[in-house]
N, C-alpha and C positions, 0 to 999 in steps of 0.2 A: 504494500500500500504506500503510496505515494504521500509526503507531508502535505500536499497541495490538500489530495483526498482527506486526510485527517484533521484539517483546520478550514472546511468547505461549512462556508455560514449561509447559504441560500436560504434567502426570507427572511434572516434575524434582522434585528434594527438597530443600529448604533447610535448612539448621539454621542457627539465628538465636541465637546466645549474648547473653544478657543480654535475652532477648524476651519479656519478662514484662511491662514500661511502656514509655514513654518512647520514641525514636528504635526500639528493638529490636523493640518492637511495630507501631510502625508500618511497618516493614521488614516485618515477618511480613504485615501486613495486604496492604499493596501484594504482594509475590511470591505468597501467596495469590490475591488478585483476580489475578494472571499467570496462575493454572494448577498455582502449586507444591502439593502438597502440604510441611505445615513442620514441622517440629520448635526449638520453643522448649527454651532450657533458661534458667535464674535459681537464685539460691539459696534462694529462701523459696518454699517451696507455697504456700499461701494467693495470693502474688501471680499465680503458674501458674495456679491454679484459675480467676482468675479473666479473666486473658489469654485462656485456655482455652473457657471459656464466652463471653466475647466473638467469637474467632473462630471458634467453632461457627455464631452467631447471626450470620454475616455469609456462612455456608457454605465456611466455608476447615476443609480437612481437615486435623486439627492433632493431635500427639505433645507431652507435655510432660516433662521430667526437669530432676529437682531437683540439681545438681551446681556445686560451689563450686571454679569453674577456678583460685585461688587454689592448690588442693591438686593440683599435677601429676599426681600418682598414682591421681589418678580418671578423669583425659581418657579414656585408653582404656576404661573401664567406659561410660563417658560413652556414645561413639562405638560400641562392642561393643553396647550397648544400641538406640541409634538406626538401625543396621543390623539388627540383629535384628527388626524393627519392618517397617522402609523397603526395606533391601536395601539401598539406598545411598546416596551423599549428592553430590548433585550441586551444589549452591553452597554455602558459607560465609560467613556472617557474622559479626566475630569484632567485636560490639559490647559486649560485657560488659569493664567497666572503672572505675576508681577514674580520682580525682584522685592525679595523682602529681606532677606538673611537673619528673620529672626525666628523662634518654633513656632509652630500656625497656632499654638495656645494663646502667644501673645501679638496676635495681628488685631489690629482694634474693630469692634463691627459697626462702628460709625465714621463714615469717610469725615477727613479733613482732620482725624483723631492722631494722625502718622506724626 
């Protein structure tokens, strides 16, 4: 059996945070070529759009939503959104993130607290 075979995700659902460039897009690309269908989210459209159009043109069926995990209060729109969509969410990727260099226990959850 082939690794290809052994890591074949046809039909699961990824949502990939921060999957706009960088590491999170490439995550998208790769579970796409699996079989996932994905949901990107990032904070700037423009950058989505353009993720977006990228993994069209590679045949990966893709969802994009603009959502700033910054603001706790949006997660669940976030996700109520992506289901509404997918139906469900089968893997997590929880790449969207700053430079902080301190332990995530002491990151403040009210912006402008840094």
């Amino acid at each position: 059996m082939s690794v290809k075979d052994l890591f074949q995700l046809d039909g699961k659902v990824a949502l990939i945070t921060g999957g706009s460039r960088g590491l999170g897009l490439q995550m998208a690309e790769a579970l796409g070529e699996m079989g996932c269908r994905v949901a990107i989210t990032a904070r700037k459209a423009g950058e989505l759009a353009e993720a977006k159009a990228h993994l069209r043109e590679l045949g990966i069926e893709v969802q994009t939503v603009v959502n700033d995990l910054q603001h706790f209060e949006g997660i669940p729109g976030l996700v109520d959104e992506i289901l509404g969509v997918q139906g469900d969410i089968d893997i997590l990727v929880n790449n969207a993130g700053a430079t902080w260099g301190a332990p995530a226990e002491d990151y403040p959850t009210k912006r402008g607290t840094r």
